[in-house]
N, C-alpha and C positions, 0 to 999 in steps of 0.2 A: 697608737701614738697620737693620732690626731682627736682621739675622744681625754686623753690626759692633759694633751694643749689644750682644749678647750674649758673642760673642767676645770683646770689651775689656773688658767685665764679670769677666767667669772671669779673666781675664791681672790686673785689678786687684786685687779682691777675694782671691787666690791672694799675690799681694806682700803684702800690708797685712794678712792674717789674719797670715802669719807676721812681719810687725815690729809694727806699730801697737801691737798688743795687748799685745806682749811689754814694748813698750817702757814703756808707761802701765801694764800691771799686775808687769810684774816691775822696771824698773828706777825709774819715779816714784815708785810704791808703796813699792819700798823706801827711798825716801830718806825716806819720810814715816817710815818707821817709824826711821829712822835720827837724824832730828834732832828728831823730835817734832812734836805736833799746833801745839805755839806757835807756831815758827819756822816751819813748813812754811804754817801760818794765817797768820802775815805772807806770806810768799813769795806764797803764793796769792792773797790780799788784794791786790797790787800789780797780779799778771799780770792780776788780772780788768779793771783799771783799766785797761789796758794795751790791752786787746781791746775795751773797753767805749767809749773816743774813738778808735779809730782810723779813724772816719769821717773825722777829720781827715788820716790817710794814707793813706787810699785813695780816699775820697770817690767813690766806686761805678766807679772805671776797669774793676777787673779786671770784673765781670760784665756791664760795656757793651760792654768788648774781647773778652769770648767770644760773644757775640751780636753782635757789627757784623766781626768776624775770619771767624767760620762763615758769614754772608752773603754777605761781602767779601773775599774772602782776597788777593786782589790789593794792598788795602793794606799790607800787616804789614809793608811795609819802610819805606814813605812816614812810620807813625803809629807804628813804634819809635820811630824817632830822632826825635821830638818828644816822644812822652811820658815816655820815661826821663827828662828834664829836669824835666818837669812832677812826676814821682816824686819826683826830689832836692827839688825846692824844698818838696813835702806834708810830705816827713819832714822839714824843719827845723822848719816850720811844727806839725807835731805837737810834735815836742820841746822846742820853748817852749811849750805849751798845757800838755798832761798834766806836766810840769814843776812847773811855777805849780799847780796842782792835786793833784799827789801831796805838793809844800810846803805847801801849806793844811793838809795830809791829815797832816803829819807822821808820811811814810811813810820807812824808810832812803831815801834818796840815791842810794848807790853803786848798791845792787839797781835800784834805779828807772831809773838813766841805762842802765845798759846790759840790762834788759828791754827797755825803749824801744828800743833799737841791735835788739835781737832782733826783737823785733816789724815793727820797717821791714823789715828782714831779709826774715822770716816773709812780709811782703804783698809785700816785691817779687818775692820770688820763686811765688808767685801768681799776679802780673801776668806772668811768662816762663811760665808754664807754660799760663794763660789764652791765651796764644797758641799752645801746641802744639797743645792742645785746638782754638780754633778754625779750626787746619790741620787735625783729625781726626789726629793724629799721635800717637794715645792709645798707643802702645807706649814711647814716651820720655817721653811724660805720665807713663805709670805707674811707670817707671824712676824720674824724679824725685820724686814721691809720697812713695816713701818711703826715698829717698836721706839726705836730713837724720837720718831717725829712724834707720836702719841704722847711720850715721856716729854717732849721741848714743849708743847701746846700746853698741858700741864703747868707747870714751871712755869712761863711766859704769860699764862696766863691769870695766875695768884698775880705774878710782880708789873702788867698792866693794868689790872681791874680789881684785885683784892683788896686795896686799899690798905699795902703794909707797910708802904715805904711812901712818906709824904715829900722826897727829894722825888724831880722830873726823873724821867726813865732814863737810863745811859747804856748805851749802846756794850758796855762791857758787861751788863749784867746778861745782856743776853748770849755774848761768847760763855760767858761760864757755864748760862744753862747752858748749851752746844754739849758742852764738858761733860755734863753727867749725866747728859742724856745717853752721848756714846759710850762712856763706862757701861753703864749699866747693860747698854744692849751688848756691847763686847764681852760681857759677863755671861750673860745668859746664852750668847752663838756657843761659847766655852762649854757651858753644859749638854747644850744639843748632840755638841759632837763628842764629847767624850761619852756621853751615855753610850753612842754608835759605836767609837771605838775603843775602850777603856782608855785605861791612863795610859799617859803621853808620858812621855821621855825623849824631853829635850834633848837635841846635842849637834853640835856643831861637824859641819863635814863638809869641808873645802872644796873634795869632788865633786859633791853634789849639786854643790851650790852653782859652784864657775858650770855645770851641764846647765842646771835648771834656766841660769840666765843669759845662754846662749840660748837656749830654746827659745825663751818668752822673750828676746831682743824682739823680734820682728814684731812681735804683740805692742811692746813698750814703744815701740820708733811710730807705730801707728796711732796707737794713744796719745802719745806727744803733741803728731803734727794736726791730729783732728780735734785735741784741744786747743792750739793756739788757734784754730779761726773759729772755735764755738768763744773763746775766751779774751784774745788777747784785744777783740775794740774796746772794751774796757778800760782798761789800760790804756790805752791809745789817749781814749776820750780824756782820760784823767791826766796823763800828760800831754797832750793837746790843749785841750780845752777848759780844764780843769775841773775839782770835785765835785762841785756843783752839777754839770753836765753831766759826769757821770751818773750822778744820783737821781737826775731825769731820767737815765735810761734806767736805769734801776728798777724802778717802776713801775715799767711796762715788761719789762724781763723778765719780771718775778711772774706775769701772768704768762707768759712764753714759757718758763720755767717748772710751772704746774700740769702745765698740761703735756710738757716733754716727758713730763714720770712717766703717765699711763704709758704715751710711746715707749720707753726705755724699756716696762714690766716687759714689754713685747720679745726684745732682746734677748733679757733674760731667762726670761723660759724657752726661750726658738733656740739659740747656742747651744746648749746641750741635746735638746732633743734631735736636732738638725744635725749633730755630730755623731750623734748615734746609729739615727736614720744612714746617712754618707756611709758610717763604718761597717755596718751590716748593708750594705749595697741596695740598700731600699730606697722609692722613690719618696722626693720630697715635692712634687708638683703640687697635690691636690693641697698641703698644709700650707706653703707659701701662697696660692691662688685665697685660700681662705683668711689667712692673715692678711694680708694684703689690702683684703678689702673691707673687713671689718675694722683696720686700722685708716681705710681712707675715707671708709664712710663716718667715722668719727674726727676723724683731723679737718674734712671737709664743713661738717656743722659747726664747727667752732670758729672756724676761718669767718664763716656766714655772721658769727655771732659777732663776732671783732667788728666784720667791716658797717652793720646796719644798726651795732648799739654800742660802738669801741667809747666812742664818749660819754656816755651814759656812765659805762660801766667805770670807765675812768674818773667821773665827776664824781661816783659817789664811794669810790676808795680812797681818794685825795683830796679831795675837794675840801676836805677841812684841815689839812696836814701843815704842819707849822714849816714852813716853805718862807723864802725871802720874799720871793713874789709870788703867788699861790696862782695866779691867773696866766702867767709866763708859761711856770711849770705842768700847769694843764693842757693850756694851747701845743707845745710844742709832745707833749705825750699822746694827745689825739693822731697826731700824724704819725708815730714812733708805732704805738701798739700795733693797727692791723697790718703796718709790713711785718712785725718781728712774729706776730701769728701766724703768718704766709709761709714764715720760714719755716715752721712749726708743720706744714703739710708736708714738704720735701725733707725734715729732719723726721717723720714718720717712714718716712721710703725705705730712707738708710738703715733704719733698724729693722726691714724686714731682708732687704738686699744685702747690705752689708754684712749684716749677724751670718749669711749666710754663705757668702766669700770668706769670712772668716774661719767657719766650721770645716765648711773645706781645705784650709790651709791655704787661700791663694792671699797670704799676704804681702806677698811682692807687690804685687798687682792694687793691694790697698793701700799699700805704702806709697807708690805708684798717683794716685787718686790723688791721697790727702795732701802729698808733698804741693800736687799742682791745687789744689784747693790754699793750702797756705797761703801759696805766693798769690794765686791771685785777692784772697781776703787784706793780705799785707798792706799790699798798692793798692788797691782800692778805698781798705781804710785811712789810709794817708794821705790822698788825694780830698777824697769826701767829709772827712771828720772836718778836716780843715776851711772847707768852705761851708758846709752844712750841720758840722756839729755831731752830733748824738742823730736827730734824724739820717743822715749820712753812712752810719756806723752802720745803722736799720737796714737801708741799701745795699750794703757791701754784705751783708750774712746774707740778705735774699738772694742776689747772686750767686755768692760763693755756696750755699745748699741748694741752690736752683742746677747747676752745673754739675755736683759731685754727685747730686742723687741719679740725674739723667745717666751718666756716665755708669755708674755702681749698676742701673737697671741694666743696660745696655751689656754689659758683662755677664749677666747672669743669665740672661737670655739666650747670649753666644753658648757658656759653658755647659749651662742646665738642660737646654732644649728645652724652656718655659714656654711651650706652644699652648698650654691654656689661657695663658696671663689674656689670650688674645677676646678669652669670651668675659672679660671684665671690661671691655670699649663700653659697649653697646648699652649693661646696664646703668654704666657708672656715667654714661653722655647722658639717661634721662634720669640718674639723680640727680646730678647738678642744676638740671633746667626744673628740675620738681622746686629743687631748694630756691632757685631763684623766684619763681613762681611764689611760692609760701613766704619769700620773706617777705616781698613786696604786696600781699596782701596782709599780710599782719604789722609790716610797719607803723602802721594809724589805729590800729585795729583797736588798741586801747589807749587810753591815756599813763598805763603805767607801764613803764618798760618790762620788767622784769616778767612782769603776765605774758609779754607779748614774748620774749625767750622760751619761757617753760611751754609755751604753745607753739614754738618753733621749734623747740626741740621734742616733745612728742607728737607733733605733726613728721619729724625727720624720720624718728625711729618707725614710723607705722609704711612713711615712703619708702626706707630699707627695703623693707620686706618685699612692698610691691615691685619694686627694681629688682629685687636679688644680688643686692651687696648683702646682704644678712637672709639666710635664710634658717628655717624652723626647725631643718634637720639640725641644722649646727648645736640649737640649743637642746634637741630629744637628744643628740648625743653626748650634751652635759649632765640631762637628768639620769642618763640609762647607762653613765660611766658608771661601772664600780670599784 
């Protein structure tokens, strides 16, 4: 099990380093800088809204269907064709909720109704892919991953640079590409799995339904409450302080946002196999000890990279972007980026800790977590946003994921008996003093930043090694999986 984590690991991480990133730093990014911090603050304002009730469309299927799929695989023909139905009826039911709510909100309309179209989109195809995953059929998992965002980079990319349309860029052309980027991938999960299972036969079944969504409540109540403190400063910011400010932070989130994938793929693949491992009574130490640290030996280098070139990197993704005042909106992003990166080390934790409270079922216990993670993101953003703005906001997620991760670890250590976790101190004290070492001799080192990155980051990769956060068996057991 740990030579197929590793292997599907490489195969995902390998897809998604080259679109994810590109997509969120080179094609989002630039739209921001294309329509401005206002409009892009609207736009962003809505989608957080978006992701922020959509317990109401998913209300925890997908992550109860990757843990009861990986158990049970024998179902996945019987519990499609029931809960596809149950899907359609969620997303009406969202779309009259967040509706009514983004009207309160006196948010555009048009943007609104077909984010919303996006979004069901977005989670249905989740719930197709939730099923590849818990076949273990992480090779078309990973194909679809990042099939939508290969397909939007496309698209976005003719209607920025191709020179088709001599009208400025506007921000709905890029919801539409959204649109058919997710069709198409929604299209093609369709095929995956009916090839696996023949034809589907839709139908409706009321028992099934009211079972399935008492089951996946606790899934959905945890989803809810840990997206309102990944999501709701947003919102805050934008009623607070308004679009504008939001659209500062926007910017610096997006590059928080890119590198949350790789974390996320982590989940991904751990959930099931984790669930599997638990249900046949086998141990999970030596997979969690390895994830763990490949995932902090990489959240760590990147942290490095925020804090010794965050304005750099910042000057030359914005720096030209059609902004009210473009030197405002720099200034105050320099100070935004490396906290919301920081948060980005401890929102790694959680997906290696938390995916695995989950598999085990202790989601009381994460309900538990996120509830007091909420509240305190809530008052803290309300307190902070108001005196500090969008930097403020920055503060209050480094907290609230500095606290929930410590907590999540500290559990799993009680439950698991994770008495190895203890031989990862020792290495991982002299990466970090290697990394500090390194950056601060390559700070000067060149005149051009970028050189001085790529030299800090394969100076990092070759210190892994001699630390043993990364070691060489991991990767013979990628080549010598079969």
């Amino acid at each position: 099990m740990k030579k197929k984590f590793l292997s599907n690991l490489v195969l995902i991480i390998f897809l998604n380093l080259i679109i994810k990133p590109f997509y969120i730093l080179g094609i989002d990014a630039e739209i921001i800088n294309r329509v401005g911090e206002f409009e892009y603050g609207v736009y962003f304002s809505i989608i957080n809204l978006t992701f922020l009730l959509n317990i109401f469309l998913d209300f925890g299927v997908n992550n109860y269907n990757v843990k009861n799929i990986s158990q049970h695989s024998f179902l996945l023909k019987k519990h499609l064709s029931k809960i596809i139905p149950l899907k359609l009826l969620l997303g009406l039911f969202y779309f009259l909720i967040v509706s009514c709510v983004g009207y309160y909100l006196d948010y555009d309309f048009k943007i609104l109704i077909f984010l919303l179209f996006n979004q069901f989109l977005a989670v249905f195809l989740l719930y197709l892919r939730s099923n590849l995953a818990g076949l273990h059929l992480f090779f078309k998992d990973s194909i679809i991953s990042v099939l939508d965002r290969f397909l939007l980079i496309l698209i976005c990319s003719l209607l920025l640079w191709g020179n088709l349309n001599s009208s400025p860029f506007e921000i709905m052309w890029f919801v539409y590409a959204q649109t058919t980027s997710y069709l198409f991938a929604v299209f093609i999960s369709l095929f995956f799995i009916i090839k696996k299972t023949g034809n589907l036969n839709l139908k409706w079944d009321t028992v099934f339904s009211l079972a399935i969504l008492k089951k996946s409540f606790p899934y959905a109540l945890l989803i809810f409450l840990m997206t309102i403190y990944y999501r709701v400063d947003v919102i805050m910011i934008e009623f607070i302080k308004g679009p504008s400010e939001a659209g500062v932070y926007a910017g610096s989130y997006r590059f928080f946002e890119a590198s949350n994938m790789i974390s996320y793929l982590f989940a991904v693949l751990l959930l099931p196999i984790f669930s599997r491992l638990l249900k046949n009574r086998k141990s999970i130490s030596e997979l969690v000890l390895i994830s763990f640290k490949i995932i902090i030996s990489f959240a760590l280098v990147l942290c490095f990279i925020s804090f010794f070139y965050g304005e750099e990197i910042i000057q030359f993704r914005y720096g030209l972007g059609k902004f009210d005042n473009v030197d405002v909106y720099l200034n105050k992003s320099f100070d935004i980026f490396p906290i919301l990166m920081l948060c980005f080390l401890f929102i790694s934790c959680t997906y290696i800790f938390g995916t695995l409270l989950t598999a085990n079922g202790n989601l009381y216990l994460l309900n538990k977590i996120a509830f007091f993670g909420m509240i305190i993101n809530i008052i803290l953003n309300y307190f902070l946003i108001n005196s500090h703005g969008a930097y403020g906001a920055s503060i209050s997620s480094f907290l609230t994921q500095f606290l929930t991760a410590l907590i999540q670890l500290y559990f799993c250590v009680r439950i698991f008996k994770l008495s190895n976790l203890k031989f990862v101190l020792e290495p991982l004290f002299f990466f970090i003093i290697g990394l500090i070492i390194i950056s601060y001799l390559l700070i000067n080192f060149s005149q051009k930043w970028y050189v001085n990155i790529c030299l800090f980051g394969l100076l990092s990769i070759i210190w892994s090694f001699f630390t043993g956060m990364i070691r060489f068996n991991y990767l013979r057991n990628v080549f010598y999986n079969k």
